[in-house]
Biopython code that builds the backbone (N, CA, C, O; Angstrom):
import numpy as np
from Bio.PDB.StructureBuilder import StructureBuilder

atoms = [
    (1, "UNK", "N", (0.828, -1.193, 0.000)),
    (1, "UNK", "CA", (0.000, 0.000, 0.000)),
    (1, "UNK", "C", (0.871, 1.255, 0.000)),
    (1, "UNK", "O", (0.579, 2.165, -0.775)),
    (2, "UNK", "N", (1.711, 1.342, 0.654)),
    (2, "UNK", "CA", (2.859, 2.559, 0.868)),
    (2, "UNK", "C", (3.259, 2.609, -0.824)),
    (2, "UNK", "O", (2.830, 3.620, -1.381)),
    (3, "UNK", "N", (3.994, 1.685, -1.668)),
    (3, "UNK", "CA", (3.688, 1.776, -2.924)),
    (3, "UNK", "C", (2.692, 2.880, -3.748)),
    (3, "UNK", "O", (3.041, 3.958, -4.229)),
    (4, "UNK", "N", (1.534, 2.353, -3.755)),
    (4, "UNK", "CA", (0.658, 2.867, -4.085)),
    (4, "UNK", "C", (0.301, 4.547, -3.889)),
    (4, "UNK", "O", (-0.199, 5.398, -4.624)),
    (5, "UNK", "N", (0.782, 4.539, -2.639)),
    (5, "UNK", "CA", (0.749, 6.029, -2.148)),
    (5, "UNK", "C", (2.247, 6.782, -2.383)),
    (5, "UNK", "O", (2.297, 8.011, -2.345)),
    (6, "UNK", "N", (3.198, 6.153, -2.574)),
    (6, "UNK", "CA", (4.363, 6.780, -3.599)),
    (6, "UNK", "C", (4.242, 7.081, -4.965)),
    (6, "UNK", "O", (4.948, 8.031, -5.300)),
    (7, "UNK", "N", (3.363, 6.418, -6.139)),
    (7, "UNK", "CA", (3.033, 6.110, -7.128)),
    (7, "UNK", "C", (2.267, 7.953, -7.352)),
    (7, "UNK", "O", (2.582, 8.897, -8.077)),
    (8, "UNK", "N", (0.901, 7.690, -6.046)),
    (8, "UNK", "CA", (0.424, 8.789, -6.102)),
    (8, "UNK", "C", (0.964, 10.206, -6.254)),
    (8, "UNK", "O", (0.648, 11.161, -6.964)),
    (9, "UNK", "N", (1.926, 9.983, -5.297)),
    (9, "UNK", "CA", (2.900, 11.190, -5.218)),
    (9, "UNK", "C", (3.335, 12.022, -6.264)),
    (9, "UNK", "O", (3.485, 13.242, -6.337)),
    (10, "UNK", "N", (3.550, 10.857, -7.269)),
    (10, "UNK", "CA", (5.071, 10.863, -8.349)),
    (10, "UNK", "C", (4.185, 11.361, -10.008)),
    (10, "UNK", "O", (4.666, 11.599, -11.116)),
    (11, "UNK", "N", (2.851, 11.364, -9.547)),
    (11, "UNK", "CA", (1.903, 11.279, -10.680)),
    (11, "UNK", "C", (1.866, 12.630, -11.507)),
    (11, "UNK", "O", (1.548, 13.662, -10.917)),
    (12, "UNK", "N", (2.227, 12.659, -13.047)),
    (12, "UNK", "CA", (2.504, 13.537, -14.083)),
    (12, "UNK", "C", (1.556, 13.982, -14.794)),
    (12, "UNK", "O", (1.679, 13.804, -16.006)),
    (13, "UNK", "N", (0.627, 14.518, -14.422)),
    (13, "UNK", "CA", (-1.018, 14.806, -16.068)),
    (13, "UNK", "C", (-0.262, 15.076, -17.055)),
    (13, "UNK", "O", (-0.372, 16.273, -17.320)),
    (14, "UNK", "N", (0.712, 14.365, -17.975)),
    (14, "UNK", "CA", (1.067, 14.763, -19.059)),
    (14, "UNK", "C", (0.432, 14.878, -20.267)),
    (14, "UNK", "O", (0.768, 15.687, -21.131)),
    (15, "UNK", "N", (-0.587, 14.002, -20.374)),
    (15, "UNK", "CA", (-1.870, 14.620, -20.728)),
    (15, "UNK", "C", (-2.495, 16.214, -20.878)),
    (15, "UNK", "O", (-2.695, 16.983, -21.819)),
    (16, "UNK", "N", (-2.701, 16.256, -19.246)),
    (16, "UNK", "CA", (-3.105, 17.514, -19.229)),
    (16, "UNK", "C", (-2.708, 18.844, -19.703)),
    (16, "UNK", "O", (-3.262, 19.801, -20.245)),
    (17, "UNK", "N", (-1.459, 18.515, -19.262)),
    (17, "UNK", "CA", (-0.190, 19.619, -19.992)),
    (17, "UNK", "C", (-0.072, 19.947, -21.020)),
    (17, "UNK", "O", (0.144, 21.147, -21.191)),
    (18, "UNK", "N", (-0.163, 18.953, -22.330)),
    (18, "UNK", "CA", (-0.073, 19.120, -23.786)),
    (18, "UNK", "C", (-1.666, 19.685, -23.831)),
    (18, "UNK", "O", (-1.584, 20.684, -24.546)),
    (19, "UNK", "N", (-2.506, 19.594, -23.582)),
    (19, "UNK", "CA", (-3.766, 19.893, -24.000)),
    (19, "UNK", "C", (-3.491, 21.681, -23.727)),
    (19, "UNK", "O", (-3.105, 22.566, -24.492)),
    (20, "UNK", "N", (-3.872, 21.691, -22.342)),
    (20, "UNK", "CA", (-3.517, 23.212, -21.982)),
    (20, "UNK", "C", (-2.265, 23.835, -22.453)),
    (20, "UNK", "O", (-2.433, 25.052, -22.531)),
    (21, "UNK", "N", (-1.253, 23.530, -22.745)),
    (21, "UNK", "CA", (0.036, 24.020, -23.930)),
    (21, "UNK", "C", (-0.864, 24.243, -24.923)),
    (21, "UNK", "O", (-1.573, 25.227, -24.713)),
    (22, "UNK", "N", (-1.020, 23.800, -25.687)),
    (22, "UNK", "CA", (-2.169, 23.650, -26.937)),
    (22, "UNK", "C", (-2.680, 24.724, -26.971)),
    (22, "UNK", "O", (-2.543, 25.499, -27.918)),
    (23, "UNK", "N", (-3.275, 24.929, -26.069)),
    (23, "UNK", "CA", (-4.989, 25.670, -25.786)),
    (23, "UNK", "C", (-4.313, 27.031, -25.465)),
    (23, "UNK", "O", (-4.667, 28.039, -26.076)),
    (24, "UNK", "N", (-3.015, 27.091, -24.191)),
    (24, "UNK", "CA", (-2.778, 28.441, -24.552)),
    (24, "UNK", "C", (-2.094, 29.124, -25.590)),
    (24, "UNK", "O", (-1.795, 30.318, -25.602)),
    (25, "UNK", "N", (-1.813, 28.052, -26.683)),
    (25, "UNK", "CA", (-0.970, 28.841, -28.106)),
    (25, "UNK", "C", (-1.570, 28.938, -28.983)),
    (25, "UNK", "O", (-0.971, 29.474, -29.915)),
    (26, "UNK", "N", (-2.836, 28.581, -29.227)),
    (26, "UNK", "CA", (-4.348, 28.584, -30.209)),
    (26, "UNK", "C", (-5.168, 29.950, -29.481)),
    (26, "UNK", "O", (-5.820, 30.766, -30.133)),
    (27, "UNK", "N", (-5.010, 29.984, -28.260)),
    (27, "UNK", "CA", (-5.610, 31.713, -27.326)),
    (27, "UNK", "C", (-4.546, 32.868, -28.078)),
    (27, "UNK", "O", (-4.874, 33.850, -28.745)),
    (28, "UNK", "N", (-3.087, 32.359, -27.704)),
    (28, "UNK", "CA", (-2.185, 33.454, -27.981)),
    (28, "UNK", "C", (-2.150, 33.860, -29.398)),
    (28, "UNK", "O", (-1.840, 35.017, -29.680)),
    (29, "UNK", "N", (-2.576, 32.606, -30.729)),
    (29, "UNK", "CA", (-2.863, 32.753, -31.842)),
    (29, "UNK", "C", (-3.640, 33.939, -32.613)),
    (29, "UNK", "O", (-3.459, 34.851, -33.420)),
    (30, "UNK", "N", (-4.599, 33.330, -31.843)),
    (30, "UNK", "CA", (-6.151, 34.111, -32.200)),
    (30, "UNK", "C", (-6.029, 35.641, -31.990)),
    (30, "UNK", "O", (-6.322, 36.570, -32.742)),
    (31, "UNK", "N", (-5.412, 35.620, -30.507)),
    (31, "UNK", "CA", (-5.139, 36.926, -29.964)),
    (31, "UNK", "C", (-4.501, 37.753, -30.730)),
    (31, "UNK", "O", (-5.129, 38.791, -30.937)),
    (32, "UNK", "N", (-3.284, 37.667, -31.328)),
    (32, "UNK", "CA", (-2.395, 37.734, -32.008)),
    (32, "UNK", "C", (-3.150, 38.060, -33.708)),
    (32, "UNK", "O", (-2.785, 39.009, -34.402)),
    (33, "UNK", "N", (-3.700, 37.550, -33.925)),
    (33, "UNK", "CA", (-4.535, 38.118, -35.456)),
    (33, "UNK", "C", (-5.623, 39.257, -35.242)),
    (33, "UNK", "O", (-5.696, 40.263, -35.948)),
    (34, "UNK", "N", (-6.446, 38.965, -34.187)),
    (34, "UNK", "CA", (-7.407, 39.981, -33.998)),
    (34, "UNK", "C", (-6.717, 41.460, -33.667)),
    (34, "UNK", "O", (-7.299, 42.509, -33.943)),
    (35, "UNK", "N", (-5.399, 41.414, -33.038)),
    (35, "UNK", "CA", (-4.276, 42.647, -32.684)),
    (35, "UNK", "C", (-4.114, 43.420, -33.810)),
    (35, "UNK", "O", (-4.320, 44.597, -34.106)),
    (36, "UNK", "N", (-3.403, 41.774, -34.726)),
    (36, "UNK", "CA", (-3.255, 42.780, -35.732)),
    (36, "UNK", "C", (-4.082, 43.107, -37.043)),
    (36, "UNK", "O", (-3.914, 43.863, -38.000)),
    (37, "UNK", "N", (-5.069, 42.177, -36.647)),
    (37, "UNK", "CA", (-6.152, 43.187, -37.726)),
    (37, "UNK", "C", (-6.770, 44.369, -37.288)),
    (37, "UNK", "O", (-7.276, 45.154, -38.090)),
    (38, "UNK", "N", (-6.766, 44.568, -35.993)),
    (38, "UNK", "CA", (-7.317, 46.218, -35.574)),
    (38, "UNK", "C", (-6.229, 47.287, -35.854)),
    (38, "UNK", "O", (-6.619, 48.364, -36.304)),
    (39, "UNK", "N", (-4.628, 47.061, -35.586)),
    (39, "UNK", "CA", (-3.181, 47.524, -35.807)),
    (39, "UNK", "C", (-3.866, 48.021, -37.498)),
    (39, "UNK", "O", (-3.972, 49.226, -37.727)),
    (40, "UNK", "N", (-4.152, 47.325, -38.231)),
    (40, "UNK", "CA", (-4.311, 47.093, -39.167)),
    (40, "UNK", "C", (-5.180, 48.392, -39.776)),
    (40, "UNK", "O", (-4.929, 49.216, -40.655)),
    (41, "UNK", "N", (-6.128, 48.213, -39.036)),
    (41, "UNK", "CA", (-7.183, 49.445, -39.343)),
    (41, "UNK", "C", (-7.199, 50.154, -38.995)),
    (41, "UNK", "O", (-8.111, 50.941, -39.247)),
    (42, "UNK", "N", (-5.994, 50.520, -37.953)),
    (42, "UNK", "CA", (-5.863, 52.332, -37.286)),
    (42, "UNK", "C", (-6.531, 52.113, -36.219)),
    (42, "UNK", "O", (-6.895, 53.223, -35.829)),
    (43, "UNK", "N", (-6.999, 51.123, -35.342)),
    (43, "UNK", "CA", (-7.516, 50.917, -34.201)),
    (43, "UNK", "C", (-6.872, 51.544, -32.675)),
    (43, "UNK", "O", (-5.987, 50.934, -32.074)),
    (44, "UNK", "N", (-7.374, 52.651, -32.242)),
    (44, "UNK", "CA", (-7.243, 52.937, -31.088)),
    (44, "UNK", "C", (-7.781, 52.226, -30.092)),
    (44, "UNK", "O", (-8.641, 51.367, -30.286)),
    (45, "UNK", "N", (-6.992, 52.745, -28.168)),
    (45, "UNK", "CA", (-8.098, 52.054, -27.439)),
    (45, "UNK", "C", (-8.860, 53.260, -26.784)),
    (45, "UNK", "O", (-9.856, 53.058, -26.090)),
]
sb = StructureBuilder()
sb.init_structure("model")
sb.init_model(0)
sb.init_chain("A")
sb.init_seg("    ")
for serial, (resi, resn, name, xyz) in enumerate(atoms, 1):
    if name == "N":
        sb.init_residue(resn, " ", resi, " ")
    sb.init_atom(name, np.array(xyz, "f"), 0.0, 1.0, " ", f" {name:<3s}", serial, name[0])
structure = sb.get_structure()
């Protein structure tokens, strides 16, 4: 059982990681075009 609860410890969502990597460079993407299509049009804030 102590096993088991080392195992727990040691546990990686590497999974999770690539998804959310992903997800924040498809945000930073998007972000990144809509910038510069307003840049684009003389867009103030």
């Amino acid at each position: 059982m102590a096993k088991k609860d080392k195992e727990d410890d040691e546990f990686r969502p590497t999974g999770t990681i690539a998804v959310l990597t992903i997800f924040v460079i498809t945000l930073i993407a998007i972000w990144a075009t809509i910038y510069m299509i307003l840049v684009g049009r003389g867009g103030t804030l």
